[in-house]
C-alpha positions as a Markdown table, in Angstrom:
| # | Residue | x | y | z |
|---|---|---|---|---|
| 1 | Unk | 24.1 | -32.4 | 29.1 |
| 2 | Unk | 20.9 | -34.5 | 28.8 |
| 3 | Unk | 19.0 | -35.3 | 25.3 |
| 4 | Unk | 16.6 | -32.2 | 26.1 |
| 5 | Unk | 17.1 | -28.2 | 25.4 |
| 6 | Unk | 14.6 | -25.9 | 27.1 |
| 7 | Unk | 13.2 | -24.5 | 24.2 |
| 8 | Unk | 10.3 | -22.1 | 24.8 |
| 9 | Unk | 7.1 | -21.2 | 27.0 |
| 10 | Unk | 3.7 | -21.1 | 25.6 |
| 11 | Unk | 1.3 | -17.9 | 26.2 |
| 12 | Unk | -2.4 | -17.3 | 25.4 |
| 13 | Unk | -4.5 | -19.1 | 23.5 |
| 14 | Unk | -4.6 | -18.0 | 19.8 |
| 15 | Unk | -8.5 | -17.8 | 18.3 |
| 16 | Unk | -11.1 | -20.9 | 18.5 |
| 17 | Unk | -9.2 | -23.4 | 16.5 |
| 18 | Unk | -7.0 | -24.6 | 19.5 |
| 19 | Unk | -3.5 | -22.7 | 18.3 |
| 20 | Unk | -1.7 | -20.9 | 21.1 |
| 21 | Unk | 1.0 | -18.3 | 21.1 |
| 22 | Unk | 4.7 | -19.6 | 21.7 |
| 23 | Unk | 7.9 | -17.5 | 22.5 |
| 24 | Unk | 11.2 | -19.4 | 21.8 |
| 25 | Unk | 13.8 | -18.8 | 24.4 |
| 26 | Unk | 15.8 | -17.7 | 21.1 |
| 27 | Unk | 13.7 | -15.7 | 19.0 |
| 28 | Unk | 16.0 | -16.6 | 15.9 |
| 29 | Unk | 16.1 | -20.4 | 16.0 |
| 30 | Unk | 15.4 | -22.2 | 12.7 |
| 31 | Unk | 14.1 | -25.4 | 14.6 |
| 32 | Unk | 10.9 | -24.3 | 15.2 |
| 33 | Unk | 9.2 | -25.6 | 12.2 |
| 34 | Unk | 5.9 | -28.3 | 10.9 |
| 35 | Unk | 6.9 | -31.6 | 12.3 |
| 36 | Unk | 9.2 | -30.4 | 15.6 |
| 37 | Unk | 8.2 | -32.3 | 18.7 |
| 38 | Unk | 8.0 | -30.0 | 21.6 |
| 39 | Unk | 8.6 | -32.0 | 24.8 |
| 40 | Unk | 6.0 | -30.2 | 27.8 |
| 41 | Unk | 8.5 | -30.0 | 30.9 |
| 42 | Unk | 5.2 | -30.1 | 33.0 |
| 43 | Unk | 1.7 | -31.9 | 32.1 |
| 44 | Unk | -1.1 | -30.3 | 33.1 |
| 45 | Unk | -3.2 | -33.1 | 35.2 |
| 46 | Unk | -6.9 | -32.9 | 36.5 |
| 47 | Unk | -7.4 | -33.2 | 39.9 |
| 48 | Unk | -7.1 | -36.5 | 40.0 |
| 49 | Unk | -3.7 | -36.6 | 38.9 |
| 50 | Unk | -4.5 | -37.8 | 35.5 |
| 51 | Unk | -2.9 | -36.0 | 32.3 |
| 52 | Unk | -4.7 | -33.8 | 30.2 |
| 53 | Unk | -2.4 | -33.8 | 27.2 |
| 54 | Unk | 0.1 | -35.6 | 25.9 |
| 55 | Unk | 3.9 | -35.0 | 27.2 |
| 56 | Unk | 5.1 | -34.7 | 23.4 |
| 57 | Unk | 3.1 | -31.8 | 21.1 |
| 58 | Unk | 4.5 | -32.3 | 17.2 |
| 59 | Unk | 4.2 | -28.8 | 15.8 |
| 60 | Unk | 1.8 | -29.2 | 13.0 |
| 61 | Unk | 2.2 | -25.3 | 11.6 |
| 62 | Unk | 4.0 | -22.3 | 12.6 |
| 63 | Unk | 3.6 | -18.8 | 11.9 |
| 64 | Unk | 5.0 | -15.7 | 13.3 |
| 65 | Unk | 3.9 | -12.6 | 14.0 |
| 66 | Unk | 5.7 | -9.6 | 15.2 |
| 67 | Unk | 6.4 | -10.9 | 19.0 |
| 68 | Unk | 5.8 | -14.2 | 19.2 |
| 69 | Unk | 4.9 | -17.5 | 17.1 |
| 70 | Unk | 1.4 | -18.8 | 16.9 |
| 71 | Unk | 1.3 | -22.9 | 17.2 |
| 72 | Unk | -0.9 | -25.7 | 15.9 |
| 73 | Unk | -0.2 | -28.6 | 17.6 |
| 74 | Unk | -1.0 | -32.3 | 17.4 |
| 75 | Unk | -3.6 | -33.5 | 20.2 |
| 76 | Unk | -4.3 | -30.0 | 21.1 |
| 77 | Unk | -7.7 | -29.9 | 19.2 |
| 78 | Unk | -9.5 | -26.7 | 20.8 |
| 79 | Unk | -9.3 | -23.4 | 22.6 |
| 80 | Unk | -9.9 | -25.5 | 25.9 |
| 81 | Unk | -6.4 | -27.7 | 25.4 |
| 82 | Unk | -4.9 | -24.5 | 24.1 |
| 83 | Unk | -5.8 | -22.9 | 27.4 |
| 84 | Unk | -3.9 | -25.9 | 29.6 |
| 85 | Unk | -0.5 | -24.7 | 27.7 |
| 86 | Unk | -0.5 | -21.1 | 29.2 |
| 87 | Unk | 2.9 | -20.4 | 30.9 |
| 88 | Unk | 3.9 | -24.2 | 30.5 |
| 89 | Unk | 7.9 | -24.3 | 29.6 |
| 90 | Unk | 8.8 | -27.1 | 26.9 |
| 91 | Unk | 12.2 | -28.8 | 25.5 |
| 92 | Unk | 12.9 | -30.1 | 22.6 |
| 93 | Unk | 15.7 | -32.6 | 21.7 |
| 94 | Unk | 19.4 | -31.8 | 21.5 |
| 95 | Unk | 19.5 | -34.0 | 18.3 |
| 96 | Unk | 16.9 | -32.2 | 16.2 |
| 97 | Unk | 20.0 | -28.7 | 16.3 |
| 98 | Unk | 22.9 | -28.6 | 14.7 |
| 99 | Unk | 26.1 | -30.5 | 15.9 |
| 100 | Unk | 28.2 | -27.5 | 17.8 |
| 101 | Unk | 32.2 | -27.3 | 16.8 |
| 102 | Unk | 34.7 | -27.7 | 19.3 |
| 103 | Unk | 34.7 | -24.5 | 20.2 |
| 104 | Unk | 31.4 | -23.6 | 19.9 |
| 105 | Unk | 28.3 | -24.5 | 22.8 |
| 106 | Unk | 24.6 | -24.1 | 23.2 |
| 107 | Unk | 23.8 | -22.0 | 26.7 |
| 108 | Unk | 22.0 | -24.8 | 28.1 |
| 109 | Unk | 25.4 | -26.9 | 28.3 |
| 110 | Unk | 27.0 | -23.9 | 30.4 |
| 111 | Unk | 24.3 | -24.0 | 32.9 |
| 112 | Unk | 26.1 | -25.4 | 35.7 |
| 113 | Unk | 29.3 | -24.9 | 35.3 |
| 114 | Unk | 32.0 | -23.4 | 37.9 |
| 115 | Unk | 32.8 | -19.5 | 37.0 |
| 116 | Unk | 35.8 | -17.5 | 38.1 |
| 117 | Unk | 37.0 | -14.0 | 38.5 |
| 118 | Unk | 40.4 | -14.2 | 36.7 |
| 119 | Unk | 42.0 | -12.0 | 40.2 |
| 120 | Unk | 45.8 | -11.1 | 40.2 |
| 121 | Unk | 46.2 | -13.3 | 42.9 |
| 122 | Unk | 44.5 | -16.5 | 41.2 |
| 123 | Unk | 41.4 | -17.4 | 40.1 |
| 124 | Unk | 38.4 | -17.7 | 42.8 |
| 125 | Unk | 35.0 | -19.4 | 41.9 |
| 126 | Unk | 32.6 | -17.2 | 42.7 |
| 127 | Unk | 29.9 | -19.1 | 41.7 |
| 128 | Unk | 27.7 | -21.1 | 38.9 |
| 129 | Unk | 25.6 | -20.1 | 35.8 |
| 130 | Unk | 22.5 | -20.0 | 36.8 |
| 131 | Unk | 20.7 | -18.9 | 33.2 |
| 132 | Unk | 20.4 | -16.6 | 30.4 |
| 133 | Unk | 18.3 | -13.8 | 30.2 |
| 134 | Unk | 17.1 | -12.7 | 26.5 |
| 135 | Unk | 17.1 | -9.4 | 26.3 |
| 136 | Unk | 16.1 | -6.9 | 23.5 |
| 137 | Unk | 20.1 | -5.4 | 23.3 |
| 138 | Unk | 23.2 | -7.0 | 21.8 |
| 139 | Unk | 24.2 | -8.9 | 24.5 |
| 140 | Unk | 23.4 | -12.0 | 26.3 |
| 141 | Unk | 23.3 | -11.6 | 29.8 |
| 142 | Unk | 24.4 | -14.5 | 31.9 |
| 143 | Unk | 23.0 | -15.1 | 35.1 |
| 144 | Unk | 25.7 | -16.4 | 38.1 |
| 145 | Unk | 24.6 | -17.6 | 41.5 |
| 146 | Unk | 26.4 | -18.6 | 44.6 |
| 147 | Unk | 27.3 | -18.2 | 48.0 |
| 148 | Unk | 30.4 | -15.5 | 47.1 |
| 149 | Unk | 27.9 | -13.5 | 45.7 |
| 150 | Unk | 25.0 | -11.7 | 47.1 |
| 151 | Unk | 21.9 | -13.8 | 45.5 |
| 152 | Unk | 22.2 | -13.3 | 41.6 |
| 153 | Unk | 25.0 | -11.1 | 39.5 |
| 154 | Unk | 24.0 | -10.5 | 35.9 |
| 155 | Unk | 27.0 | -10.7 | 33.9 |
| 156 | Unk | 26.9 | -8.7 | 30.2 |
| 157 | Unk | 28.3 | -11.2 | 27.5 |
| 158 | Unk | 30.7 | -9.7 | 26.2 |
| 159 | Unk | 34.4 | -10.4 | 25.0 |
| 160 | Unk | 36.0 | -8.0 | 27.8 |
| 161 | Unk | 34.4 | -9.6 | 30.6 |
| 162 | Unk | 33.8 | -13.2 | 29.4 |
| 163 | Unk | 37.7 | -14.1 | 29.1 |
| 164 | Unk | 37.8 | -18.1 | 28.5 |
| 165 | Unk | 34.5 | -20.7 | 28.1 |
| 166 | Unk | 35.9 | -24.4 | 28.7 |
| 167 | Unk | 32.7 | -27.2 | 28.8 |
| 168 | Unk | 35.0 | -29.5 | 31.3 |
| 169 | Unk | 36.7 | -26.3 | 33.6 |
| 170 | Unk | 34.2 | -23.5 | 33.6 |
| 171 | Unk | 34.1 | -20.1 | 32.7 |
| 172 | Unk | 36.5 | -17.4 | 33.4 |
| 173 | Unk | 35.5 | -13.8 | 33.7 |
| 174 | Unk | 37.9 | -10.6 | 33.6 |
| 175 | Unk | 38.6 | -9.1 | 37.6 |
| 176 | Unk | 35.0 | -9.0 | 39.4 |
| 177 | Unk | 36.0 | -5.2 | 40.2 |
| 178 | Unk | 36.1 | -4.4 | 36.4 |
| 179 | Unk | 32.5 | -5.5 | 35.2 |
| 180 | Unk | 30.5 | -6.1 | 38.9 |
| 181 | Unk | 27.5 | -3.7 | 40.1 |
| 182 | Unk | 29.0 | -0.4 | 41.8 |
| 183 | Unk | 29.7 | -1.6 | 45.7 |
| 184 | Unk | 29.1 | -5.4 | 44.7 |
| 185 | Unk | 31.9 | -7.1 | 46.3 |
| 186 | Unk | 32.8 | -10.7 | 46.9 |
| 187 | Unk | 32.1 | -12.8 | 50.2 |
């Protein structure tokens, strides 16, 4: 768990003014506001190599619309630096969101960990969270990789299938028969 969250990706430039459209990885976060610093996870260079905007963008107004949020950024002063932001990823810091209870986790701290079909026999990794995947239902969908598995198995969130979270063990997911693809089996 570093000091950064991934946080969003930028799209299209938004009119002349240098704004741009930006869709948060979660479309209900209340840190997106004036005065946020958005951290680029890539800077855009010029062939040289030189940067072309800062690494840090402080968010100097937000508004939504019905997709998406439209941006105003500081050092991004016209449609041209808007236009170096489209499809760049960004991350803002872990200390600007609320502290999480014990029990409670942001789904950037589970990428990583070990997860395990909870099998009569025992439990078996089968692989690691990979990511989330935002989807317009009401369920997260987790993304697990790993060599048991054939590429990527998208696992539904939900209390049935996702049976135990533990930050320091892992996660623990009902029998891989009862919740996999039809004819997905283990390695």
């Amino acid at each position: 768990m570093n000091g950064l969250i991934p946080f969003g990706k930028f799209g299209k430039t938004h009119g002349t003014q240098g704004e741009v459209r930006f869709w948060p990885y979660n479309a209900e976060t209340e840190a997106l506001k004036k005065g946020l610093v958005l951290v680029l996870d890539e800077i855009p260079r010029d062939p040289k190599g030189e940067p072309l905007l800062a690494q840090e963008l402080k968010v100097e107004s937000v508004r939504g619309s019905d997709r998406h949020f439209i941006l105003r950024l500081k050092y991004v002063a016209s449609r041209e630096d808007a236009a170096l932001l489209t499809n760049l990823t960004c991350s803002i810091s872990r200390e600007v969101l609320p502290k999480t209870d014990p029990d409670e986790w942001y789904q950037s701290d589970l990428i990583g960990l070990p997860v395990f079909t909870d099998e009569a026999h025992g439990r078996e990794e089968i692989g690691r969270v990979a990511g989330f995947i935002d989807t317009p239902g009401p369920f997260e969908v987790m993304a697990v990789e790993g060599p048991r598995l054939n590429g990527r198995v998208l696992v539904l969130w939900r209390d049935e299938i996702v049976k135990d979270v533990n930050l320091q063990t892992g996660i623990v997911l009902a029998e891989f028969a009862s919740w996999a693809p039809e004819g997905e089996e283990l390695k």
